[in-house]
C-alpha positions in Angstrom: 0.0 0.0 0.0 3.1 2.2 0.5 4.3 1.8 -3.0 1.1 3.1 -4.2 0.9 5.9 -1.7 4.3 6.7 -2.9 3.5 6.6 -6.1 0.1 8.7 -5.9 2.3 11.4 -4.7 4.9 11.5 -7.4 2.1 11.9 -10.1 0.7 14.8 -8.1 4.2 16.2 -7.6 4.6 15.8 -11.4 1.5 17.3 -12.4 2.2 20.6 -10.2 5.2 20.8 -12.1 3.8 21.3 -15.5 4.4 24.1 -17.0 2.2 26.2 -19.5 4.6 26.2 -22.5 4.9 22.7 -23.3 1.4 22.1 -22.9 0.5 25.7 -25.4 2.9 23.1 -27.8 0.6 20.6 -27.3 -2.9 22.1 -27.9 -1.4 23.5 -31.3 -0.6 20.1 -32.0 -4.3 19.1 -30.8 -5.7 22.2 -32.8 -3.6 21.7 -36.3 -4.5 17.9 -36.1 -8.4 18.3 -35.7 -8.3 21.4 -38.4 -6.8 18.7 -40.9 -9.5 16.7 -40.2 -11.9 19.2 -40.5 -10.5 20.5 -43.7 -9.6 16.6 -44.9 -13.0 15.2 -44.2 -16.1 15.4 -45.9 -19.0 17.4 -43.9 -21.2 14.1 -44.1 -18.6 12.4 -42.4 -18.0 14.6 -39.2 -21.4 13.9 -37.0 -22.0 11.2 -33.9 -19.5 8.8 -33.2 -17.0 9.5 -36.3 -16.2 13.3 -34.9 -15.3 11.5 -31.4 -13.0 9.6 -33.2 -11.6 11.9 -34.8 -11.4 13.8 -31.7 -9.3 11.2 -30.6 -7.4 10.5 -33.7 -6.0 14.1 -32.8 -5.4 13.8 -29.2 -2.7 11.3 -29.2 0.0 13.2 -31.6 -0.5 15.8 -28.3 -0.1 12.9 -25.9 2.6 10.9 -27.8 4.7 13.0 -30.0 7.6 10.8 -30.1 5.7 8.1 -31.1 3.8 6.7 -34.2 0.6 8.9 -33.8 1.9 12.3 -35.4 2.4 9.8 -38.4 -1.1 8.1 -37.5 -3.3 11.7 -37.5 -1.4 12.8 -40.9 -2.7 9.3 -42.6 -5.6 9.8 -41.3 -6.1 13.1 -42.7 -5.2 12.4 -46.1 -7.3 9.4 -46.0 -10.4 11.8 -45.3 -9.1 13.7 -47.7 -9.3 10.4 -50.3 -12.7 9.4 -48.8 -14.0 13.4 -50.1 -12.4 14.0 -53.2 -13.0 9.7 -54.8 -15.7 8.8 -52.1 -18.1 11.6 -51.8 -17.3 13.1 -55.5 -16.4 16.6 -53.7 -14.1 19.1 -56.0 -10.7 19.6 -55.3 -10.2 23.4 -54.3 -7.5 25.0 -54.1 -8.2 26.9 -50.2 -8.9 23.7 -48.9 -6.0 22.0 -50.5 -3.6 24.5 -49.1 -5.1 24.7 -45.6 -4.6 21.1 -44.9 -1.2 21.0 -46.6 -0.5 24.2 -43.7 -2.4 22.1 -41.2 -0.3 19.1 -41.8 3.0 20.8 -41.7 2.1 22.6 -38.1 1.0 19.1 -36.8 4.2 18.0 -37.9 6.8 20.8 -36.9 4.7 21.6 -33.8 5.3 17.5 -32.7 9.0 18.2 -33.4 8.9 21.0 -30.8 6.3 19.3 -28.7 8.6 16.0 -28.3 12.1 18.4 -27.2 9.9 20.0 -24.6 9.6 18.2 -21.2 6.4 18.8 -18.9 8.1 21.2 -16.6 10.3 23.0 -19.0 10.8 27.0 -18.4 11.1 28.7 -21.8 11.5 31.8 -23.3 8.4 33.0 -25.0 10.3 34.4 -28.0 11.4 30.6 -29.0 7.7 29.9 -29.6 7.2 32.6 -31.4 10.0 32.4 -33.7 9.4 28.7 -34.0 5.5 29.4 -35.5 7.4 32.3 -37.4 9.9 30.3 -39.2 6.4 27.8 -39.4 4.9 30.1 -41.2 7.4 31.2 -43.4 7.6 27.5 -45.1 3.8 27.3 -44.9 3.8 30.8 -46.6 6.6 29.6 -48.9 4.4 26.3 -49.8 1.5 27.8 -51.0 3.1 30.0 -53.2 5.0 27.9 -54.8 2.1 25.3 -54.5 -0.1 27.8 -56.5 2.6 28.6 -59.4 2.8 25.1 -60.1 -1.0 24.8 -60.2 -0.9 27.8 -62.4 2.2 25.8 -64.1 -0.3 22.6 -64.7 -2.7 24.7 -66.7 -0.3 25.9 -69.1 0.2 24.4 -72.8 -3.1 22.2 -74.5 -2.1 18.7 -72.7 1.8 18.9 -71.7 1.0 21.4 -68.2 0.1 18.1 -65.8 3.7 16.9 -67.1 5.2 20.2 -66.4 3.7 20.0 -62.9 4.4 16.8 -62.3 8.4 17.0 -63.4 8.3 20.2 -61.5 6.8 18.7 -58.2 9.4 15.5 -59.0 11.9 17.7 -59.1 11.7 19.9 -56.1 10.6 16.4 -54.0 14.3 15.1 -55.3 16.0 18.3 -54.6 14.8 18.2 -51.3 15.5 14.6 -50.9 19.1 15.0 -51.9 19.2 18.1 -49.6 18.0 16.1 -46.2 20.5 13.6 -47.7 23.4 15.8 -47.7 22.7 17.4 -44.4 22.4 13.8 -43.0 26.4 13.1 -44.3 27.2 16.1 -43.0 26.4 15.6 -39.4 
């Protein structure tokens, strides 16, 4: 009974040690993750039992962002995404397109930030904020470059969806090759 007693207490002493910060980190993980499913899924699909789910789907990257679920809510989202545009017939538009692509990434780099931070970890404000700012600069970055390839795809009678497509090979090789050579490096 001692060892639970004893063990009661270090939870409590734990818990009182949390600090607002990493948990901030953590709702923006919980917040990005249920806005890609919100932009991913059709509207159909998000009543009763499936929106709890989801609800869940996006609380574990929070709770375990070392772990397989950041990976788990992104497939997730881009099978929603799969189930609206092939499933429900819905349009692919371009808002929608970008805000999950933006949602995805701060689900992503807000995990990587989530899973450096301990529970009772004291931190400057300013290294959120320039964390979200250099977030938003690729997000920013993304979409633009996101929209002149889209803009790229509709040029010439039938050859833009190659152009588009060797573009997006392209930058998804250079980028590739990049993480590659900073890999080496280290």
């Amino acid at each position: 009974m001692d060892a639970v007693t004893q063990r009661v207490r270090a939870v409590r002493a734990g818990i009182n040690r949390i600090s607002p910060f990493p948990l901030l980190v953590r709702f923006g993980v919980f917040l990005a993750a249920l806005g890609s499913f919100l932009l991913a899924f059709p509207g159909e699909a998000l009543v009763g039992r499936a929106l709890l789910g989801l609800v869940v789907a996006a609380l574990l990257p929070a709770f375990g962002p070392r772990r397989v679920w950041p990976t788990f809510a992104m497939l997730v989202a881009v099978a929603g995404w799969l189930l609206a545009t092939a499933g429900f017939g819905q349009r692919v538009e371009l808002w929608r397109l970008l805000g999950l692509a933006a949602a995805l990434y701060l689900v992503h780099t807000l995990c990587a930030l989530a899973a450096l931070l301990p529970y009772d970890a004291v931190i400057d404000p300013t290294v959120l904020v320039r964390w979200l700012t250099r977030a938003g600069a690729v997000v920013l970055a993304g979409a633009v470059l996101g929209v002149l390839l889209t803009q790229a795809g509709g040029v010439g009678p039938s050859g833009g969806f190659l152009t588009a497509t060797v573009a997006g090979l392209l930058v998804a090789a250079g980028a590739t090759a990049l993480l590659g050579w900073l890999l080496r490096r280290r």
